[in-house]
MARMIGU-596813 format. One line per 10 residues: number of its first residue (from 1); their letters; for each residue x, y, z of C-alpha. Coordinates in Angstrom, 1 decimal, decimal comma. Layout:
<rs>
NUM	a	X Y Z ~ ... .
</rs>
This chain:
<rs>
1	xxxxxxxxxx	0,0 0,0 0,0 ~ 1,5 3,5 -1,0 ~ 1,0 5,8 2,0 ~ 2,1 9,4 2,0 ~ 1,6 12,3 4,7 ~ 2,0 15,6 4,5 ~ 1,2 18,5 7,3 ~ 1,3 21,7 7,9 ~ 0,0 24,5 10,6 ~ -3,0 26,5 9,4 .
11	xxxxxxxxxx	-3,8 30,0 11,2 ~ -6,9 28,8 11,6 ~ -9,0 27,8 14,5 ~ -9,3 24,0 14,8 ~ -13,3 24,3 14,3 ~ -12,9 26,8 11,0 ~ -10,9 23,9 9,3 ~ -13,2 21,2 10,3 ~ -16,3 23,1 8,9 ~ -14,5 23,2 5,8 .
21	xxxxxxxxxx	-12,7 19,9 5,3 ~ -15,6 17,9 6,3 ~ -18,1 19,2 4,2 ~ -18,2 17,7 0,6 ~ -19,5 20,7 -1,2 ~ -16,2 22,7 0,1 ~ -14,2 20,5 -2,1 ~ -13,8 22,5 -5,1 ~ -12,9 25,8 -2,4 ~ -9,6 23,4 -1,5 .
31	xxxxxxxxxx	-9,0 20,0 -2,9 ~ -7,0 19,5 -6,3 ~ -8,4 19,3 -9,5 ~ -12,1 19,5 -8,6 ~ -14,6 21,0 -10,4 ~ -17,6 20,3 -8,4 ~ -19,5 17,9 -6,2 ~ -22,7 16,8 -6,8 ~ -25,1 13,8 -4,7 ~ -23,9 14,9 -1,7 .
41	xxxxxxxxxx	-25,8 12,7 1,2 ~ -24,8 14,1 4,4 ~ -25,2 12,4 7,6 ~ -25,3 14,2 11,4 ~ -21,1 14,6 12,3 ~ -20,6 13,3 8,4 ~ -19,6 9,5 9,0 ~ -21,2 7,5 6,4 ~ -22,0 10,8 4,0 ~ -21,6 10,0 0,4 .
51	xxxxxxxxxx	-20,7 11,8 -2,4 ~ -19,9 12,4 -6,3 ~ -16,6 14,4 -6,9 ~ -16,4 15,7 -10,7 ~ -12,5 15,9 -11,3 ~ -10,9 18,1 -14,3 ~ -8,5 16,3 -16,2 ~ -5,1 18,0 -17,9 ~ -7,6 17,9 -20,7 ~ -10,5 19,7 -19,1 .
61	xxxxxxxxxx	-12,8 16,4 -19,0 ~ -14,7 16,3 -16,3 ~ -14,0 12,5 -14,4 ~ -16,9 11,3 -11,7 ~ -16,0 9,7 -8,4 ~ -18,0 8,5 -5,8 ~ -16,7 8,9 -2,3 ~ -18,5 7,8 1,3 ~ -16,8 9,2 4,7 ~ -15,8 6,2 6,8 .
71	xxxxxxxxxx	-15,1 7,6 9,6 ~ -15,8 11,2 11,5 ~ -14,3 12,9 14,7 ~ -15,3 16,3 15,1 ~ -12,6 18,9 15,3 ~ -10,4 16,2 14,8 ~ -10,1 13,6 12,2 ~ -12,2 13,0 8,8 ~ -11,7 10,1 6,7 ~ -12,8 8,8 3,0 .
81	xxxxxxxxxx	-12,7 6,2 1,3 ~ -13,3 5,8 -3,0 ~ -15,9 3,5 -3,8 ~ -14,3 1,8 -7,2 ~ -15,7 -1,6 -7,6 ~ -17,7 -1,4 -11,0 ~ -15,1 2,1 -12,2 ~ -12,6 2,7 -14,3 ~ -10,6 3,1 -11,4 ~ -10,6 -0,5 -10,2 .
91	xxxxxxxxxx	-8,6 -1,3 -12,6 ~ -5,7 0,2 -11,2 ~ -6,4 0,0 -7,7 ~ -7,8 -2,2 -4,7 ~ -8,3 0,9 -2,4 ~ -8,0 4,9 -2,0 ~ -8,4 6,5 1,3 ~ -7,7 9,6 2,8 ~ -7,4 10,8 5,9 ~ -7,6 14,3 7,4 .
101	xxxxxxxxxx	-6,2 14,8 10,8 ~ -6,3 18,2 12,9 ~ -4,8 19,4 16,1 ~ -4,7 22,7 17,8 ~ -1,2 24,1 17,4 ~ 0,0 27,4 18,5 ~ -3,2 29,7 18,0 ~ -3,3 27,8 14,4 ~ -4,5 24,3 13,3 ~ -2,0 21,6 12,2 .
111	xxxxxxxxxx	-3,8 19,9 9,2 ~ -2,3 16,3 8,7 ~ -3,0 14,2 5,5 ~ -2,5 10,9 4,6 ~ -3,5 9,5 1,3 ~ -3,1 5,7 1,4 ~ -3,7 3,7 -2,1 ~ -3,8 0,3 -3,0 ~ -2,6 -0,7 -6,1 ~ -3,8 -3,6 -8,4 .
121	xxxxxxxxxx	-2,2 -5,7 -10,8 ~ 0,6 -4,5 -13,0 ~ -0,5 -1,5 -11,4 ~ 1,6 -1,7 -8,5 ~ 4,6 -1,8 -10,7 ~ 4,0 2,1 -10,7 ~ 4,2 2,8 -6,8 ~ 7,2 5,5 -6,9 ~ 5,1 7,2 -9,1 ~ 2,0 7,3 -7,5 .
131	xxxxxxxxxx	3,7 8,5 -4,6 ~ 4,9 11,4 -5,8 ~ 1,9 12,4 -7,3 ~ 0,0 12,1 -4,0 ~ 2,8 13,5 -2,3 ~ 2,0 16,6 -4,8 ~ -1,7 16,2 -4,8 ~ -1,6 16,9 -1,0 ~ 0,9 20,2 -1,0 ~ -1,9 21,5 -3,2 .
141	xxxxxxxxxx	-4,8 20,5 -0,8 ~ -2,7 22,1 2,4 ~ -2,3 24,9 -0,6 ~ -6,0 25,3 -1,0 ~ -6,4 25,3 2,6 ~ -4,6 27,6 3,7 ~ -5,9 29,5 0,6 ~ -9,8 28,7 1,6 ~ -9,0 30,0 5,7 ~ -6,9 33,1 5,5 .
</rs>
């Protein structure tokens, strides 16, 4: 399983992040690449939610993929997992998850992620690189962020 974490402190109060980094339809506001979200089903603190992310390609496609939050902490931790079996994407991989970790730190908010990604098949053949494309995918979420908060 490729696993990569990135973090960085946020001057932002611990509550201001979790408002925006557990609700779906704040995606496009901060997460890479996303155009827009769309059958969002939210549930009470946001565990079990579901949700369709519409991601722009290099190309300016629009790519659809379904999301469900499998675990929820408030003010602290937010977790989701991509639902691929019958997608495109379970071709390449057995699992994507990501998860969102906070902390008060300093009058600001340290925002922890983890994106941890299964690979499938010859797929896995391509781990370095996956890697470093999560590894970038993430700067630009703490990016957006930071960018969303201050």
């Amino acid at each position: 399983m490729a696993s990569v974490t990135r973090r960085r402190t946020v001057p932002a109060p611990v509550a201001a992040v979790w408002e925006l980094v557990s609700d779906p339809y704040n995606l496009p506001r901060w997460w890479p690449r996303t155009a827009r979200v769309e059958n969002v089903e939210q549930r009470g603190s946001g565990r079990r939610s579901q949700w369709t992310q519409v991601l722009e390609t290099a190309e300016g496609r629009g790519v659809r993929a379904d999301f469900r939050c499998v675990s929820a902490a408030e003010d602290e931790r937010y977790v989701w997992e991509q639902e691929l079996e019958g997608t495109p994407f379970a071709k390449h991989l057995r699992a994507s998850r990501v998860e969102i970790g906070l902390a008060e730190r300093g009058g600001g908010t340290e925002v922890e992620l983890t994106s941890e990604q299964s690979l499938r098949g010859m797929s896995r053949l391509g781990g370095r690189l996956m890697r470093r494309g999560q590894r970038s995918i993430l700067e630009q979420a703490l990016d957006g962020i930071e960018r969303a908060l201050t």
